[in-house]
N, C-alpha and C positions, 0 to 999 in steps of 0.2 A: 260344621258350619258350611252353608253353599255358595258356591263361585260370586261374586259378585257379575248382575249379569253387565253382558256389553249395548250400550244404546244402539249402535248398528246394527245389534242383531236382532233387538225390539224395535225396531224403526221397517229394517228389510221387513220383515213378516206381519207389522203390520200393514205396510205395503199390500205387499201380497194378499191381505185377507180383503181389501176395502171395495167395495164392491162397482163395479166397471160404470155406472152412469154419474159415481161420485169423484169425476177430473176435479175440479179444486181441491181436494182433498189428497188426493194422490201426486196434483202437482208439487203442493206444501211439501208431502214427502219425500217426492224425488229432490226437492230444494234441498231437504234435511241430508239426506241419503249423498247430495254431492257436497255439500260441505264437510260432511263426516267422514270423505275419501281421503279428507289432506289431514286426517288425525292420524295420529300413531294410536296403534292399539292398545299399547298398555294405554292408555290413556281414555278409552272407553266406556271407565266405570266413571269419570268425572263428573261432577254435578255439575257444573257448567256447559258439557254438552250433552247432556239431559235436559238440557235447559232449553237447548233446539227443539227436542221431543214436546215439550210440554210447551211449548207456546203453540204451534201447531193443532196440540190435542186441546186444547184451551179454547182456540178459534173454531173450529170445529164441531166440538162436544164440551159446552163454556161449563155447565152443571150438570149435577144426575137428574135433574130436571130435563135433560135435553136426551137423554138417553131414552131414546120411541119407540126404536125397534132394536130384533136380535142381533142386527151387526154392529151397531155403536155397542152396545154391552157385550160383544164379544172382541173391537176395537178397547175398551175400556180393561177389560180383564186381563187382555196380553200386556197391557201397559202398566197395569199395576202387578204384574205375577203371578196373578190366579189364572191363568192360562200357561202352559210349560211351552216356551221355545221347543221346536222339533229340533232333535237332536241331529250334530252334523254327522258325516259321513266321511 
């Protein structure tokens, strides 16, 4: 069975992939990303602060109807796991 993942760690990297002229989107997630500083980690697989996650992903990408191009579907697939977290170092 595999780890349960951490919302921070799918939050940070989606971060990271969202592409530069989409600020509201990124703002959302720095929002997400600073509220998620004052969790404890064990505490990261929680559906409640998944719950951050997905309100966000929600606002942004409401259906798979909204999904246009290949960065919302590659925003989408990090989020639901068909994309692997690059691994830490």
């Amino acid at each position: 069975m595999s780890q349960p993942r951490s919302v921070a760690d799918v939050s940070y990297y989606i971060a990271s992939q969202l592409p530069k002229d989409q600020t509201t989107f990124k703002e959302d997630m720095n929002d997400v990303l600073r509220d998620l500083s004052y969790v404890p980690p064990e505490y990261m697989t929680y559906p409640e602060y998944w719950g951050l996650l997905d309100v966000v992903m929600k606002k942004h990408i409401p259906t798979v109807k909204d999904i246009d191009c290949p960065w919302k579907q590659k925003i989408v697939d990090i989020f639901i796991g068909k994309i692997s977290l690059p691994t830490k170092k």
